[in-house]
C-alpha positions as CSV (number, residue, x, y, z in Angstrom):
1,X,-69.1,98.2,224.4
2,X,-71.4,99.2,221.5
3,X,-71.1,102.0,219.0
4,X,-74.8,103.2,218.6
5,X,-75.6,105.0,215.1
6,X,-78.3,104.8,212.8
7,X,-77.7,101.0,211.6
8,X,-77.6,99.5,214.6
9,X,-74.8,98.6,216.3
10,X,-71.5,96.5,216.6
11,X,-70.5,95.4,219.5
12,X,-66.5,95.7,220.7
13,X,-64.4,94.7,223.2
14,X,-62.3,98.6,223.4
15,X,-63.4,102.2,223.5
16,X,-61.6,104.1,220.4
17,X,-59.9,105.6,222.9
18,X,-58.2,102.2,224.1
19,X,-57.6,100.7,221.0
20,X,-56.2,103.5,219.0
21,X,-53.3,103.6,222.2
22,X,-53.1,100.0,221.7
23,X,-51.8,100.3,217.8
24,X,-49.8,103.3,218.7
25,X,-47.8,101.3,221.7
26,X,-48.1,98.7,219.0
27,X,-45.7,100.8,217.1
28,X,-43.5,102.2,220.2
29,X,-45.7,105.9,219.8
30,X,-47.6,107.4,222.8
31,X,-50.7,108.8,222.6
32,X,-50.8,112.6,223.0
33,X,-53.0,114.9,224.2
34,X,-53.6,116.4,220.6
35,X,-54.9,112.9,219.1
36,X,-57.0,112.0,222.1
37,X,-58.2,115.6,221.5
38,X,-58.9,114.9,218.1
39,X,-59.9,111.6,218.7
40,X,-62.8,112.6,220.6
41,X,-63.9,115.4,218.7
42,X,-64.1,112.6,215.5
43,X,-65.8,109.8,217.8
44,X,-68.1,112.6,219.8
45,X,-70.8,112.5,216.8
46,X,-71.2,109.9,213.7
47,X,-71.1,111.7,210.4
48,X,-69.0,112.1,207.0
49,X,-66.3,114.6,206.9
50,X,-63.0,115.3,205.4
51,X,-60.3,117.1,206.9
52,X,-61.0,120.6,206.9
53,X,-64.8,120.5,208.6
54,X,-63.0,118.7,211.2
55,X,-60.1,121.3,211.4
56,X,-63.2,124.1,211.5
57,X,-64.5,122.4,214.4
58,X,-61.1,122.5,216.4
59,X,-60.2,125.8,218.3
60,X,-58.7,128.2,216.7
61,X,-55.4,128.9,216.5
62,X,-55.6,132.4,219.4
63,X,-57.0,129.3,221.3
64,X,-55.8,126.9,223.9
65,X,-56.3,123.8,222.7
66,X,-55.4,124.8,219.4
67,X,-54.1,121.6,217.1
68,X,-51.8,122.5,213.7
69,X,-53.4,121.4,210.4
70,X,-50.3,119.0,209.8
71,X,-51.1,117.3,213.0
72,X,-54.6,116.9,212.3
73,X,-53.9,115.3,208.8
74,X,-51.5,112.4,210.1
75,X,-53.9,111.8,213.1
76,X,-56.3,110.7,210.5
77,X,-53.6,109.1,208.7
78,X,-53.4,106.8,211.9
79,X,-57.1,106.5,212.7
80,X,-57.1,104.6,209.2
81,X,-54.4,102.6,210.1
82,X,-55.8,101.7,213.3
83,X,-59.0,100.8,211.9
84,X,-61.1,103.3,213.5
85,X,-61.8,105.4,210.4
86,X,-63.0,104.5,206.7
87,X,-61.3,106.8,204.0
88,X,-62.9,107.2,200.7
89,X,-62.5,109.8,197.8
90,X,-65.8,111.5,196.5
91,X,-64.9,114.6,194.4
92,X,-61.7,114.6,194.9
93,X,-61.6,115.0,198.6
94,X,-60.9,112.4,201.1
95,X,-63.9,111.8,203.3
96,X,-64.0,109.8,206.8
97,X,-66.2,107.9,208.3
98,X,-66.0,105.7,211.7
99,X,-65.2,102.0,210.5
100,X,-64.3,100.4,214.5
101,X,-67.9,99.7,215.8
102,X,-69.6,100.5,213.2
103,X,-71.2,97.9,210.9
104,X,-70.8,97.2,207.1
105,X,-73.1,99.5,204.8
106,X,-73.1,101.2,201.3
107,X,-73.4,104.3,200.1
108,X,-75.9,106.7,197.8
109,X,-73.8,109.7,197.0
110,X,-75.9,113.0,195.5
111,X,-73.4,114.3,193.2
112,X,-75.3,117.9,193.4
113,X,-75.8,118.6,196.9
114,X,-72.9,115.9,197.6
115,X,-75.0,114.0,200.8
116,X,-73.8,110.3,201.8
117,X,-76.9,108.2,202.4
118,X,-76.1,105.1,204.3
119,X,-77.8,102.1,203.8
120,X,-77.5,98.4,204.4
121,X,-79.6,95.6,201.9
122,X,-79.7,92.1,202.4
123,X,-80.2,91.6,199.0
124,X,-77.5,93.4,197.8
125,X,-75.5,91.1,200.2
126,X,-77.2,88.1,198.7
127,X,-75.8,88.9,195.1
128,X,-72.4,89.7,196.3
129,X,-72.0,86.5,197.9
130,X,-73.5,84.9,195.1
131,X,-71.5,86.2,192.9
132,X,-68.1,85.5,194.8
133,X,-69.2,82.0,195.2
134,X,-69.8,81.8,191.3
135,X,-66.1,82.5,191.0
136,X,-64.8,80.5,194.4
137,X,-63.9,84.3,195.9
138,X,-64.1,84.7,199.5
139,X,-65.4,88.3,200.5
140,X,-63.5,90.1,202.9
141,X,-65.3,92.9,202.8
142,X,-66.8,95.6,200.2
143,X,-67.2,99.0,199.4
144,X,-69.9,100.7,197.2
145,X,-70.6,104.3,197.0
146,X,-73.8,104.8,194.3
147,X,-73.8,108.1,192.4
148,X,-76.5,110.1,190.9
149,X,-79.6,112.9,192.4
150,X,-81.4,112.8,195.9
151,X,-84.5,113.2,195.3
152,X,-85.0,117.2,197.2
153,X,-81.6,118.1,194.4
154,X,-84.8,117.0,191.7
155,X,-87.4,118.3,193.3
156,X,-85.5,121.7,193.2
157,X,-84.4,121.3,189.5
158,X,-88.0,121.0,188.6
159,X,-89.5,124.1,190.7
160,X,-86.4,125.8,189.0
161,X,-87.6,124.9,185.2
162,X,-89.2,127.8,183.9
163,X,-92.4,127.0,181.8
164,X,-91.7,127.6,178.0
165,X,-94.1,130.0,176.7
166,X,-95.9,128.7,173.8
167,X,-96.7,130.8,171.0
């Protein structure tokens, strides 16, 4: 089965679905219908997000279908643990993205408007491995998140300058 997103794809042998219940039988837990629930909402679309867009997306609590905030913040606990989420800090908030199916990339991070850009470079790829191999490191995987200014957060900062009147 292959995840499709906008890098391509990865191909694996279990839905989400299948192998988050396989790490929870793993560790004599059952899957319920508030984490399948939640598992679906997360896997129904790719993008970044942190626990409280997610928790906004979720019925509300005069709802059925309704799922606690506690609940929602150790489901995510064990998507990381199962491998089917990526956790990273960016401004002090933990973001998520898929990690099962999905395949290696880095990260621009506009620290104004606070948009992920993924990307993948073969160069970059290149120099890391260069660079392990310089040292006799074997790479079992990476993560880099690049900081700085999209390029609409500086166009806006520009059309935002008022001219200085010269006298």
């Amino acid at each position: 089965m292959a995840e499709e997103n906008s890098l391509g794809s990865v191909d694996v042998s279990q839905s989400p679905a299948e192998r988050f219940e396989e790490f929870l039988q793993s560790r004599g837990k059952r899957m319920t219908q508030p984490k399948r629930q939640l598992l679906d909402q997360v896997y129904s679309r790719h993008e970044h997000f942190d626990a409280e867009s997610l928790i906004e997306q979720l019925p509300a609590a005069s709802e059925a279908g309704h799922i606690g905030r506690a609940t929602v913040y150790r489901a995510l606990k064990e998507f990381v643990e199962a491998g089917l989420l990526r956790e990273f800090k960016l401004a002090g908030r933990s973001v998520y993205e898929h990690d099962y199916g999905y395949p290696q990339h880095d990260h621009l991070y506009c620290t104004q408007c606070r948009e992920l850009i993924e990307f993948q470079s073969e160069a970059l790829l290149e120099l890391l491995n260069s660079v392990a191999s310089e040292h006799r490191f074997r790479v079992g995987g990476h993560r880099l998140i690049i900081s700085g200014v999209c390029e609409d957060c500086r166009r806006s900062q520009r059309r935002s300058r008022k001219p200085v009147d010269m006298v």
